[in-house]
MARPASE-19982 format. One record per residue: x, z negated, y of N, C-alpha, C in turn; residue in three letters. Coordinates in pm, whole numbers, plus 50000, padded with zeros to 5 digits. Each point is the difference from the previous one (the first is absolute). Example, Ala and Ser with C-alpha at 12.3 -4.5 7.8 and 13.67 -1.06 7.14 Angstrom:
2
513194922049431499115000050119500905000050120ALA499655007250105500824999450119499234992750109SER
//
This chain:
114
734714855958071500744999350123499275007750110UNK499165012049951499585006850122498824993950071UNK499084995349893499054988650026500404990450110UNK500994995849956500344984450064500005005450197UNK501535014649942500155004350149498835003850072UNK498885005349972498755007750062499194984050047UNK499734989349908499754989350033500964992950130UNK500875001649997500894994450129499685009250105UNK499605013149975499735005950135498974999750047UNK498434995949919499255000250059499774982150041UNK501004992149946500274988050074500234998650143UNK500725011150035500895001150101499385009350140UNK499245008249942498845008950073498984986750051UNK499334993849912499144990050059500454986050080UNK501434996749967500624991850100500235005550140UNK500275015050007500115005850136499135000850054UNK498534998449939498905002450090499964994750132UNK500244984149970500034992750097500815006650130UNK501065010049991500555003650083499785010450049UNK499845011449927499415015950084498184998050003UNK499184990149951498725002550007499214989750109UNK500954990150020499224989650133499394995049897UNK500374992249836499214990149947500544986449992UNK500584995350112500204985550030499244990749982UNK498705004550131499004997449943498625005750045UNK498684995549919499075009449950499044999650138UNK500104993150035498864997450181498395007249981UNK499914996849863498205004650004499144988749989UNK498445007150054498954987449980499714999849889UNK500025009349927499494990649828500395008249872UNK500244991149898500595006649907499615017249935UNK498975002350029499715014149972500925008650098UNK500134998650156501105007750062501544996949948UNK500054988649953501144995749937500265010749877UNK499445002849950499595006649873500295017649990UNK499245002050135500355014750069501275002649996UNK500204983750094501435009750082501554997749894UNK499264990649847501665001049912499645014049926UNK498865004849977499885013649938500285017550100UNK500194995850106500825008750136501084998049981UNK501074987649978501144997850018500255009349854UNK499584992949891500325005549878500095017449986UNK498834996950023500325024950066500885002350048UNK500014992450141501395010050085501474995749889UNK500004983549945501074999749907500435013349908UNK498715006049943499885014249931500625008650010UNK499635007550128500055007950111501794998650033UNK500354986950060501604997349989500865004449926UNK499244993849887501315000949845499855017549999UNK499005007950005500135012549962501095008250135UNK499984996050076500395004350137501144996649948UNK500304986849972501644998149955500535005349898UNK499205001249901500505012349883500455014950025UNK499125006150060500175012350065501365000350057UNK500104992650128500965001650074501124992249901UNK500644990049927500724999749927500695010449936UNK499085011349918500205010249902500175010150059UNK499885003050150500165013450113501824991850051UNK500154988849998501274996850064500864999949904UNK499614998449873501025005349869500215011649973UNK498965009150033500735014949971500735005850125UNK500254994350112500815002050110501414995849965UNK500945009150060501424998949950500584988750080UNK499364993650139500194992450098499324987649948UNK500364985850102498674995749950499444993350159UNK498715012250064500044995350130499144986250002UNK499984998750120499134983250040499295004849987UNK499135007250085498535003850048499105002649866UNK500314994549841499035002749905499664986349980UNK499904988650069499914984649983497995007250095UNK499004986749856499375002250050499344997050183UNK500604990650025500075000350143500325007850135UNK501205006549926500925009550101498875012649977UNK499315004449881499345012449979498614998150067UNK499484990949967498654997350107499694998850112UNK501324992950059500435002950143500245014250036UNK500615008449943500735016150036498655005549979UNK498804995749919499055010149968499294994350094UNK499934987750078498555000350141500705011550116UNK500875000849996500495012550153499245011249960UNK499595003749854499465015550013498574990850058UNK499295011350111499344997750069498585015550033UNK498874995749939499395014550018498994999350107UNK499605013950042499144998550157498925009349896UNK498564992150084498895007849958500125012150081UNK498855011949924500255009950114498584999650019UNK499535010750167498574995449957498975009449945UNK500785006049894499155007549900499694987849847UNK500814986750027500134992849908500885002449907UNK501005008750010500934999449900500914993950043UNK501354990849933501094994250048501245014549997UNK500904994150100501425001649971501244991650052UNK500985003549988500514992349985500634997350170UNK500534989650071500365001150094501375001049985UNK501054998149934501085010050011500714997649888UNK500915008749955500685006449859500434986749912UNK499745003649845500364987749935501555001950023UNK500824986949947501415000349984500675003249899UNK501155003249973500265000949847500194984949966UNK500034989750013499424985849980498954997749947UNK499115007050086498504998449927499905006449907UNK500615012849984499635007849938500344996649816UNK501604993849996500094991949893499304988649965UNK499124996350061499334982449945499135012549967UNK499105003050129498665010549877500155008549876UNK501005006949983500755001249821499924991749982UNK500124988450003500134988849870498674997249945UNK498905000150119498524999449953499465014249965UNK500925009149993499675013549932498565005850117UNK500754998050129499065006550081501485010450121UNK499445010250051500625003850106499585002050121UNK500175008950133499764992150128498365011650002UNK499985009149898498865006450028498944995449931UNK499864987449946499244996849934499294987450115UNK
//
């Protein structure tokens, strides 16, 4: 049974591509870029599912169950943090994380000083 279910999800991960990855369709000149760009999609697919695991297992140990752990809503909340070079070349940050942010980065087991 767990087989079957893990098989339906990664059914279901690669049917969405078409929708969060722009693979409608492929618009390359030749099958080697063709080739590239399903082994890019397949990564960020990677990259997704782990992003969605994380944040899944950070919104289960919350006594609530907020929106903002959908991987969309969290990738969106994480482009506002915003850093300025300085010109010694080090970054910081241009202004304070949220406690918003601050829960999605726990979930990737990072905090705002990292």
């Amino acid at each position: 049974m767990n087989l079957y279910k893990s098989r339906d999800i990664s059914e279901k991960l690669f049917g969405s591509d078409k929708t969060f990855l722009g693979n409608r369709s492929f618009r390359v000149a030749s099958s080697q870029a063709a080739e590239a760009k399903i082994f890019i999609q397949f990564i960020a697919l990677i990259i997704r599912a782990r992003i969605y695991t994380l944040l899944r297992k950070r919104k289960a140990e919350m006594p609530g169950k907020p929106n903002y752990l959908s991987v969309p809503s969290a990738l969106k909340e994480l482009e506002k943090i915003e850093l300025i070079r300085q010109p010694n070349g080090n970054y910081k940050l241009d202004h304070a994380v949220t406690a918003t942010q601050k829960v999605i980065l726990g979930a990737f087991g990072l905090d705002e000083e990292y």
